[in-house]
C-alpha positions in Angstrom: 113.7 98.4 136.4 110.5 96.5 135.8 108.9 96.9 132.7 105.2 95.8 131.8 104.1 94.4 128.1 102.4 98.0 127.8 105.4 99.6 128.9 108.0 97.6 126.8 106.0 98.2 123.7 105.9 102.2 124.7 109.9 102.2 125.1 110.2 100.2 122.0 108.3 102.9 120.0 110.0 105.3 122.0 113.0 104.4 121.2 112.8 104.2 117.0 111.5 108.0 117.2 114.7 108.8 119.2 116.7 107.6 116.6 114.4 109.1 113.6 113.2 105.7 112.5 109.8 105.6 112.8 109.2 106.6 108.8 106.9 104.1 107.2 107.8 101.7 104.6 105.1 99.7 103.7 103.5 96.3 104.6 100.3 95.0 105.6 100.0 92.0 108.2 97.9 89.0 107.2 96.7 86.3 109.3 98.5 83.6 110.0 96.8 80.7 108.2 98.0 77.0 107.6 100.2 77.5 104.7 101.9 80.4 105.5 102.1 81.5 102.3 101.4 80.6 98.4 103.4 77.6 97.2 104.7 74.7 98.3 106.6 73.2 101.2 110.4 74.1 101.4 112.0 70.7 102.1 115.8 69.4 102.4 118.9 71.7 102.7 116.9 74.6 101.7 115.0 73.7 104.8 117.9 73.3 107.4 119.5 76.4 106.3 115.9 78.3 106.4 115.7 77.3 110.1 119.5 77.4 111.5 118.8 81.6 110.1 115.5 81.5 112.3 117.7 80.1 115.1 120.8 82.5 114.3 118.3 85.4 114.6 117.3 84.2 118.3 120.9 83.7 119.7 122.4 86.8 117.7 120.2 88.9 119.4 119.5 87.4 122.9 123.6 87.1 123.1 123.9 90.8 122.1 126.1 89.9 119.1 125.0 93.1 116.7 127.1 92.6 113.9 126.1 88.5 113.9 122.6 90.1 113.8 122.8 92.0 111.2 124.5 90.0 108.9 121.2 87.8 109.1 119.3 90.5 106.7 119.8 91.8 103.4 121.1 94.7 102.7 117.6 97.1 101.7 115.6 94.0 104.6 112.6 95.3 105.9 111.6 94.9 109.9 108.4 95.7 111.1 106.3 95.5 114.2 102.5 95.0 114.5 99.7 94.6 117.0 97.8 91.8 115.8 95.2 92.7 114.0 96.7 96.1 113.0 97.1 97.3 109.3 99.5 99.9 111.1 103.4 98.9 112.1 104.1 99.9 114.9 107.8 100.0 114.1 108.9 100.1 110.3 112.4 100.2 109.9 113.5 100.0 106.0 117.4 98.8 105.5 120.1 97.2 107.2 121.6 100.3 108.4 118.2 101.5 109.8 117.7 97.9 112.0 121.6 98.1 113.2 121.0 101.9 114.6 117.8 100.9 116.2 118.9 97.2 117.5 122.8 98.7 118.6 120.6 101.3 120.8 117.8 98.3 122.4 121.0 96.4 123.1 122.5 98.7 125.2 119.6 99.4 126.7 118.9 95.2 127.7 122.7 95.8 129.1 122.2 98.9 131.2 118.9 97.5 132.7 120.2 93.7 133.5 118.7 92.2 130.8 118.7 88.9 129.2 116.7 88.1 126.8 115.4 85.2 125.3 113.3 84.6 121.5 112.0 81.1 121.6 111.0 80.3 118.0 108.9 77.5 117.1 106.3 75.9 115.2 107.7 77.2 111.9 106.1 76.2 108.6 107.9 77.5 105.5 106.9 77.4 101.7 108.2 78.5 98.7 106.5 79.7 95.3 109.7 81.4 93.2 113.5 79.7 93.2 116.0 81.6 95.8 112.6 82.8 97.8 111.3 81.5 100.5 108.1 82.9 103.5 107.7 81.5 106.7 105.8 81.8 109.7 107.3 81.2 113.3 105.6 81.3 116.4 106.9 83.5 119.2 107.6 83.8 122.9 109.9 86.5 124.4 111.3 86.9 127.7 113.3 88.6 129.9 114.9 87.6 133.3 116.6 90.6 135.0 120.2 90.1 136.8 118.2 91.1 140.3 115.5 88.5 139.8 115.5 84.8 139.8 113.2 83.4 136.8 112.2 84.7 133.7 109.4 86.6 132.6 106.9 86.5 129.8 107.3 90.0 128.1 105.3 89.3 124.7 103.7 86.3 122.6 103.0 86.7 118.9 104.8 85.1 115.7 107.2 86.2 112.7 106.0 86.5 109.0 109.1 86.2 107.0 110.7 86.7 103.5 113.6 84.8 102.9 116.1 85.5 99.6 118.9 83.0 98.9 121.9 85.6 98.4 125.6 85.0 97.4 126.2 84.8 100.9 123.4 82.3 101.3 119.9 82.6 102.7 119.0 86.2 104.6 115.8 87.6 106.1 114.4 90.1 103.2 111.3 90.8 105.5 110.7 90.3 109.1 107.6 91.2 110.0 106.5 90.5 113.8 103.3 90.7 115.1 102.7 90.6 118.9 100.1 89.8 120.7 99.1 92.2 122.7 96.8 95.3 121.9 
């Protein structure tokens, strides 16, 4: 099954209003500017562990490793999707429980079609203005390459807008926000 950008973002939606979680929680999308954020750089360990959770996110998810997902957000995290440019999610999904119900259904979904998946994260610049906090942005670009064809395809461009907390367990998403590219 061959899905366009328009299309994946209608299945997407779709899909959270199956599952009763397309309640809004909050959040407005900013721009991305050069600092990412109020404060200063976040430099050293803080740093390393700040992007191996940015990595953890992409291969968690593109392996289809739920549970090794979730663990990656706090417990009350907040993950919302946005059109660039829009004040309006998209997708607004307001705890842990809400993004493993939504994410454990998209999964199976990647499977049934043939999917693999693939988040390449770059370009990250992260700050920090409180101790134990932390806010990134990361640029994105998705793709998908389905078991019948033989390369990949680009399915969306955008970037992530993050708030990091340094828990117990160490650092979690507390916020993801992503905001794609197309309209």
């Amino acid at each position: 099954m061959k899905l366009s950008r328009r299309e994946f973002s209608k299945v997407l939606v779709a899909s959270a209003a199956a599952l009763g979680l397309d309640g809004k929680v909050g959040g407005r999308p900013r721009p991305v500017d050069a600092a990412a954020g109020i404060g200063r750089p976040v430099e050293g360990g803080n740093r390393e562990e700040l992007l191996s959770l940015i990595y953890r996110y992409s291969y968690t998810y593109d392996a289809k490793d739920l549970d090794g997902f979730i663990a990656l957000f706090t417990e009350d995290a907040v993950w919302e999707v946005y059109s660039v440019g829009s004040s309006v999610p998209l997708l607004s999904l307001g705890s842990r429980d809400a993004l493993r119900s939504f994410v454990d259904q998209r999964m199976a979904q990647l499977r049934t079609q043939g999917v693999q998946s693939r988040h390449y994260q770059t370009n990250t610049i992260l700050t920090t203005s409180a101790p134990r906090s932390a806010q990134g942005v990361t640029m994105l670009l998705l793709t998908w390459q389905f078991s019948s064809e033989t390369a990949a395809r680009i399915m969306n461009t955008g970037y992530y807008r993050d708030h990091f907390v340094d828990t117990i367990d160490g650092w979690r998403f507390a916020r993801r926000e992503a905001y794609t590219d197309q309209h």
